[in-house]
ZARODO-758429 format. One record per residue: residue number from 1; residue in three letters; z, x, y of N, C-alpha, C in turn. Coordinates in steps of 0.02 Angstrom, whole numbers, plus 50000, padded with zeros to 5 digits. Atoms other than C-alpha are relative to their C-alpha. Layout:
residues N
     k     r    n_up   n_east   n_north   ca_up   ca_east   ca_north    c_up   c_east   c_north
   NUM   ALA       Z        X         Y       Z         X          Y       Z        X         Y
...
END
This chain:
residues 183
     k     r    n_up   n_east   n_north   ca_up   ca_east   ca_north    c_up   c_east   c_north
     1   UNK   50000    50042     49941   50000     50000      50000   50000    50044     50062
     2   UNK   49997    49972     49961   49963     50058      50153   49989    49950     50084
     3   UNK   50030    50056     49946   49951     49998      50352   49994    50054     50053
     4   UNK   50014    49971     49956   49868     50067      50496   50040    50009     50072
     5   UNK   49991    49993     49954   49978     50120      50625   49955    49978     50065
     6   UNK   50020    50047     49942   49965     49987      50788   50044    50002     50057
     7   UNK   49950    49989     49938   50114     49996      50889   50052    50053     49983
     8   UNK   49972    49947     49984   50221     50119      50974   50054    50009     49946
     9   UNK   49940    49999     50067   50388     50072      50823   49941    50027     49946
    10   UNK   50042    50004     50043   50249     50104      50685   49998    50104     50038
    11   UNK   50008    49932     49968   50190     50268      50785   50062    50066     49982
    12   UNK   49932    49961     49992   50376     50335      50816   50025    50021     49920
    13   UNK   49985    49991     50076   50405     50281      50615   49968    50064     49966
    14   UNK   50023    49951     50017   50249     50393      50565   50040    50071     50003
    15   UNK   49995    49904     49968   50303     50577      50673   50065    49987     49972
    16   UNK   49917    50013     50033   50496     50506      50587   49997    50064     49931
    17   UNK   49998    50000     50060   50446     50525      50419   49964    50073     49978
    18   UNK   50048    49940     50015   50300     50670      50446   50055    50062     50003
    19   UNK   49929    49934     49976   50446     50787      50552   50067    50008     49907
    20   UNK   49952    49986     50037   50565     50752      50423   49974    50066     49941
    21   UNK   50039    49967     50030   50432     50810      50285   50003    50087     50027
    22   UNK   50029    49918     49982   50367     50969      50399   50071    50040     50000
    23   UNK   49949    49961     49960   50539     51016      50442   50028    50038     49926
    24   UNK   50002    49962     50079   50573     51051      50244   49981    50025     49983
    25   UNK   50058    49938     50030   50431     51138      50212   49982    50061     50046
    26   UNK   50019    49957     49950   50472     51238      50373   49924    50033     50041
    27   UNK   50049    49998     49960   50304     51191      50448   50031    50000     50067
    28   UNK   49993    50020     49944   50299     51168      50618   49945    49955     50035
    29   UNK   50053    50072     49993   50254     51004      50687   49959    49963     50040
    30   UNK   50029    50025     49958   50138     50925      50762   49981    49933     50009
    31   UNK   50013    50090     50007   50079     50738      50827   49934    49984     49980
    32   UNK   50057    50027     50012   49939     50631      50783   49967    50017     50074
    33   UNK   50077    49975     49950   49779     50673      50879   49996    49952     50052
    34   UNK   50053    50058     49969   49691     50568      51004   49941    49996     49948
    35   UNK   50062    50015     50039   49543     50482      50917   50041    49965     49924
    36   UNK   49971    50005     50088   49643     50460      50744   50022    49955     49989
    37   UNK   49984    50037     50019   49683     50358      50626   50059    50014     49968
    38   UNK   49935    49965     50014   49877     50363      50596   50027    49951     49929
    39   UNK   49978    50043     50057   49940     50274      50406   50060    50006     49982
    40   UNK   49938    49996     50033   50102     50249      50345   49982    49960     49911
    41   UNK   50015    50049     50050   50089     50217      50175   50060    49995     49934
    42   UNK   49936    50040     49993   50229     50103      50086   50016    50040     49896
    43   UNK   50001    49996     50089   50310     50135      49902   49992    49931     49976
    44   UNK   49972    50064     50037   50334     49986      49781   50047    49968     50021
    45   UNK   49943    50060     49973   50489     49948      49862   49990    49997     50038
    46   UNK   50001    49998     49944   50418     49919      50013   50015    50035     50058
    47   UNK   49964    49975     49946   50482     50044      50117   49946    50074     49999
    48   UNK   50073    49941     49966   50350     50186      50212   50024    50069     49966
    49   UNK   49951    49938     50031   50396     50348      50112   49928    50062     50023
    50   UNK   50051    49974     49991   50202     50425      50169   49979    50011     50054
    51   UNK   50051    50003     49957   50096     50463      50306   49934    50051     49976
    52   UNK   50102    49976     50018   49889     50505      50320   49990    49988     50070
    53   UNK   50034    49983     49940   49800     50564      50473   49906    49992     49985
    54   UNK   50082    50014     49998   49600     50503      50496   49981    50045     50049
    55   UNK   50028    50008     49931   49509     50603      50624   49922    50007     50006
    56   UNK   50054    49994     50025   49339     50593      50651   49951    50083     50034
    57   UNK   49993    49927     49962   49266     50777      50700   49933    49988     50056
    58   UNK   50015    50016     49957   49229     50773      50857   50030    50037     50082
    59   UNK   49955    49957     49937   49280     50815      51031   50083    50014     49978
    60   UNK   49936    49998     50001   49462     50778      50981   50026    50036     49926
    61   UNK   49968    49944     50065   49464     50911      50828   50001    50051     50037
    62   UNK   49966    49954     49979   49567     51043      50871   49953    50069     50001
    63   UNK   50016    49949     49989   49504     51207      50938   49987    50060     49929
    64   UNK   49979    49963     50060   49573     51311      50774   49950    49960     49958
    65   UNK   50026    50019     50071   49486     51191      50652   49898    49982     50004
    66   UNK   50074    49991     49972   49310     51193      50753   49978    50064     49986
    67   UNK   50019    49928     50016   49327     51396      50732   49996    49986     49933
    68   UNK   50006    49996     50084   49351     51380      50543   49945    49960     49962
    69   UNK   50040    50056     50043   49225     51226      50504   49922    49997     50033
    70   UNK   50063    50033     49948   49077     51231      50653   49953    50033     49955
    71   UNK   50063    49981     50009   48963     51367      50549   50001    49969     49925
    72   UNK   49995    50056     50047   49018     51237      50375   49963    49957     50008
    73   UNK   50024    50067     49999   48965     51078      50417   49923    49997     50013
    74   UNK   50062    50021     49979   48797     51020      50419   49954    49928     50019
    75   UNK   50014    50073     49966   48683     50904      50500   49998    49932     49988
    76   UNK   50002    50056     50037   48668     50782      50379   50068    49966     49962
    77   UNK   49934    50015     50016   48861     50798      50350   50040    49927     50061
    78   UNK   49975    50035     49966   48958     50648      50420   50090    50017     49981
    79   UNK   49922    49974     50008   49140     50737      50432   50063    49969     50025
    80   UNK   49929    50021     49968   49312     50686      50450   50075    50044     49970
    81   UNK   49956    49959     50016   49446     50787      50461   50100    49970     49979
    82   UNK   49940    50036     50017   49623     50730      50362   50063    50069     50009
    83   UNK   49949    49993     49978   49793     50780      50414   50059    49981     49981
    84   UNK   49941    50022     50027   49968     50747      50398   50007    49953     49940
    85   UNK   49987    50012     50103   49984     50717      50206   50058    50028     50027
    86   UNK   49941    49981     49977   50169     50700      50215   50027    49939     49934
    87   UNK   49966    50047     50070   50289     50610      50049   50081    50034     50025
    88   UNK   49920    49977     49990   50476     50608      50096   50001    50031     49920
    89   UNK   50006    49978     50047   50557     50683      49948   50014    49941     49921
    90   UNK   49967    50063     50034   50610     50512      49846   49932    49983     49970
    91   UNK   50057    50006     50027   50428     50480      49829   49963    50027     50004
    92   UNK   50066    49988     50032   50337     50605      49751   50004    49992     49961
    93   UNK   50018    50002     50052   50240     50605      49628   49976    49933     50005
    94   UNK   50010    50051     50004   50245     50426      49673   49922    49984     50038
    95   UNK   50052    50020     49954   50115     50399      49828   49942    50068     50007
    96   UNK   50059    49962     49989   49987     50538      49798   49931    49972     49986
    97   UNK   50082    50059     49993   49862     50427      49733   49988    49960     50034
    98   UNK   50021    50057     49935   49888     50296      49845   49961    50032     50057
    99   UNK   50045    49951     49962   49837     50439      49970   49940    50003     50012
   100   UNK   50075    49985     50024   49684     50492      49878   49969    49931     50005
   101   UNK   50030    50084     50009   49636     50303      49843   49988    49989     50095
   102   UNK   50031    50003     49922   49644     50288      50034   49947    50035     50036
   103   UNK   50051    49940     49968   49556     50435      50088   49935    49989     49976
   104   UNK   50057    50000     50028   49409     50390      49969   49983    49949     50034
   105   UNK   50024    50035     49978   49404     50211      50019   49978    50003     50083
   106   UNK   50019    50000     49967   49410     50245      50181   49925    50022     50035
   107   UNK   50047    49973     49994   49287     50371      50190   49914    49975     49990
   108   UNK   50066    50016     50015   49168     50267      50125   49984    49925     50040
   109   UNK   50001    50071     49939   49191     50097      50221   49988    50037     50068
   110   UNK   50007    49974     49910   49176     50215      50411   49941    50073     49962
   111   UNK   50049    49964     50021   49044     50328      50291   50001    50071     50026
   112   UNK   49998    49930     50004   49096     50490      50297   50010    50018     49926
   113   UNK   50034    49948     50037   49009     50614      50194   50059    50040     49968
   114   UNK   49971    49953     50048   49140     50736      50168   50084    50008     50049
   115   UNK   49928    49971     49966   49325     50815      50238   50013    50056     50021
   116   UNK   49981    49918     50030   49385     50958      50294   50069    49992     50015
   117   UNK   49916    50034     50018   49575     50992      50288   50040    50070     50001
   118   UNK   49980    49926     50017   49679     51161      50312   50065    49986     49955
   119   UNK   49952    50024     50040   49782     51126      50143   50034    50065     49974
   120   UNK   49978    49983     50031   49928     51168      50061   49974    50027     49929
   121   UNK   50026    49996     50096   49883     51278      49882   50000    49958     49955
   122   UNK   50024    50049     50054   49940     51158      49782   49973    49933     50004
   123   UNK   50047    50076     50000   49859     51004      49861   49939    50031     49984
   124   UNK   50045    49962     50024   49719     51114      49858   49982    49982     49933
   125   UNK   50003    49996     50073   49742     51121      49679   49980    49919     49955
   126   UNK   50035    50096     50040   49757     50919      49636   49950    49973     50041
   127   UNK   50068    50030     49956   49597     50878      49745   49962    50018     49947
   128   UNK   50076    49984     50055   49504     50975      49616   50017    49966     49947
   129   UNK   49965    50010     50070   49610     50975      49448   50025    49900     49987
   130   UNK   49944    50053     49980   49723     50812      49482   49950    49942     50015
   131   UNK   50060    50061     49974   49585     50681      49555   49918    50024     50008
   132   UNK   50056    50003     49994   49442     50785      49529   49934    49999     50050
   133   UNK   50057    50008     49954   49368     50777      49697   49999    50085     50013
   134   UNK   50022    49924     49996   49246     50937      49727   50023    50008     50072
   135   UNK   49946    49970     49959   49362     51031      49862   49972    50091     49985
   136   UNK   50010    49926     50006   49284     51204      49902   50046    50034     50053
   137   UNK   49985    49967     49940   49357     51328      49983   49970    50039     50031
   138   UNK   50045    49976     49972   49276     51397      50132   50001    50064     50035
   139   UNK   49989    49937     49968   49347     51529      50218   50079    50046     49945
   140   UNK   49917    49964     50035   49513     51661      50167   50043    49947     50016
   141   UNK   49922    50021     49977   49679     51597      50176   50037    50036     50056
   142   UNK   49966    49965     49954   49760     51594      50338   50061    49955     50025
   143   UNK   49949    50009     50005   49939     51586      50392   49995    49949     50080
   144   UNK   49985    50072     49931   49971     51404      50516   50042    49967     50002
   145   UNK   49938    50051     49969   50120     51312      50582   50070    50012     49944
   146   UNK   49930    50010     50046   50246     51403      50460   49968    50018     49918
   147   UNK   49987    50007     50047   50155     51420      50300   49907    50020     49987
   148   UNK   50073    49992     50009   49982     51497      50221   49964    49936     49965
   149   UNK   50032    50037     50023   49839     51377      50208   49914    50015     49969
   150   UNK   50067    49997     50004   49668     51343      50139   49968    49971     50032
   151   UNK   50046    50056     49964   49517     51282      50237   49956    49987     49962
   152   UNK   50033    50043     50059   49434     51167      50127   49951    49947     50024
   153   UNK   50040    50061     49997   49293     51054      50123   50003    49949     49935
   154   UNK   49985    50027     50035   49314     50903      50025   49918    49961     49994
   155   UNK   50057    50003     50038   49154     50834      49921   50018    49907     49993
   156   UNK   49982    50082     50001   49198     50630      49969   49957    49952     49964
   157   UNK   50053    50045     50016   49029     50543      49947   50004    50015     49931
   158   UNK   50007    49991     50064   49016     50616      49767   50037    49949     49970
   159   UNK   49951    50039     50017   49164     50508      49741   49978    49954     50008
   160   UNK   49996    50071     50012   49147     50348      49776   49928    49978     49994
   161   UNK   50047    50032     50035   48958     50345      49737   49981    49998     49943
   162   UNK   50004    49993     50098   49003     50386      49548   50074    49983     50002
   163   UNK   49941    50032     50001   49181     50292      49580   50003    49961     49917
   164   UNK   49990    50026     50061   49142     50212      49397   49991    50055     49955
   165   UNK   50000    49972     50059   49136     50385      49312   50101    50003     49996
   166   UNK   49949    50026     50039   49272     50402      49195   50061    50050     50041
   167   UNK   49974    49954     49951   49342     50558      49304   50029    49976     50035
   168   UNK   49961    50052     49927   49372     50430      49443   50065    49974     49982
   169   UNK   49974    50073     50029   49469     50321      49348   50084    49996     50006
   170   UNK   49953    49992     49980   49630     50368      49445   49993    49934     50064
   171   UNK   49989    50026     49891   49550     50276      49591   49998    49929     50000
   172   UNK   49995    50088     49987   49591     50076      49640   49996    49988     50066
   173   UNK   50010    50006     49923   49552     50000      49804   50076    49977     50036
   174   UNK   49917    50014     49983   49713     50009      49904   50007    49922     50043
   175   UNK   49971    50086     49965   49808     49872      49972   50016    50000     50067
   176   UNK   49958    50012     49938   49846     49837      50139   50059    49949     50012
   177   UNK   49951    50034     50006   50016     49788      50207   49986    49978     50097
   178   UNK   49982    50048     49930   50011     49673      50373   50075    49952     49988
   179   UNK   49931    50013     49986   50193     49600      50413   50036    49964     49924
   180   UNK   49972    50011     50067   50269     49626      50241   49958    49961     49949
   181   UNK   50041    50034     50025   50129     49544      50171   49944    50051     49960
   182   UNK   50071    49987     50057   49998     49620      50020   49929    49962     50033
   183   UNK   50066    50027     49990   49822     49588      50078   49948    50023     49932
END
């Protein structure tokens, strides 16, 4: 379940739950973008234990991730760059697919092509292994906000236009939550 950050309580909840996250993993933190799409996304018991960052690349992608991605991307690429992947600690393991399940659907309802993403190793690792989505890496590993990352391009479209191979078969179309309500 997930819901698109709309108002400022929703907003404040997100950077709550992300800070708490970064502050454990002795990142250092930062806010949602301009341009972006900000998600909180809910456990089973209803309660937000996630956030997911949309952005679409563009004027409002960051300086740092324009150096690492501008001689990457290509023309026929329709890119979006994802962000704050954040799981208090109560639910992992729990909401990583919900994640992925988002990130795919989305990607393909606002039709972006592909991702890029300066990830943690081992997300790194379940993009490929774990859900299978092709996740290259593009440049070295370099050290950002506290902690070495990879800059990665993520292989989206492959996904959800072979969403019925058997590979996929992690992925379900997520749910949206409007005022305590399952859509």
């Amino acid at each position: 379940m997930y819901k698109l950050v709309k108002s400022q309580n929703e907003r404040e909840l997100f950077h709550q739950i992300k800070k708490s996250v970064w502050d454990e993993k002795g990142f250092d933190m930062e806010y949602g973008k301009e341009g972006s799409d900000l998600y909180l996304i809910y456990a089973e018991d209803g309660v937000p234990g996630g956030t997911f960052e949309f952005t679409p690349y563009s004027i409002f992608t960051a300086p740092i991730m324009k150096d690492l991605f501008n001689d990457v991307i290509q023309k026929d690429m329709r890119v979006m760059e994802i962000d704050s992947f954040a799981v208090l600690p109560q639910y992992r393991g729990k909401l990583g697919r919900q994640i992925m399940c988002l990130m795919i659907d989305y990607a393909q309802k606002k039709g972006y092509t592909h991702a890029i993403s300066i990830s943690d190793p081992a997300v790194f690792r379940s993009f490929n292994n774990t859900y299978q989505i092709r996740t290259i890496q593009v440049k070295e590993k370099i050290w950002y906000k506290g902690a070495e990352v990879i800059p990665a391009l993520l292989h989206l479209k492959e996904v959800y236009d072979n969403i019925e191979d058997e590979k996929f078969s992690w992925f379900t179309r997520p749910n949206e939550m409007r005022k305590g309500v399952f859509i």
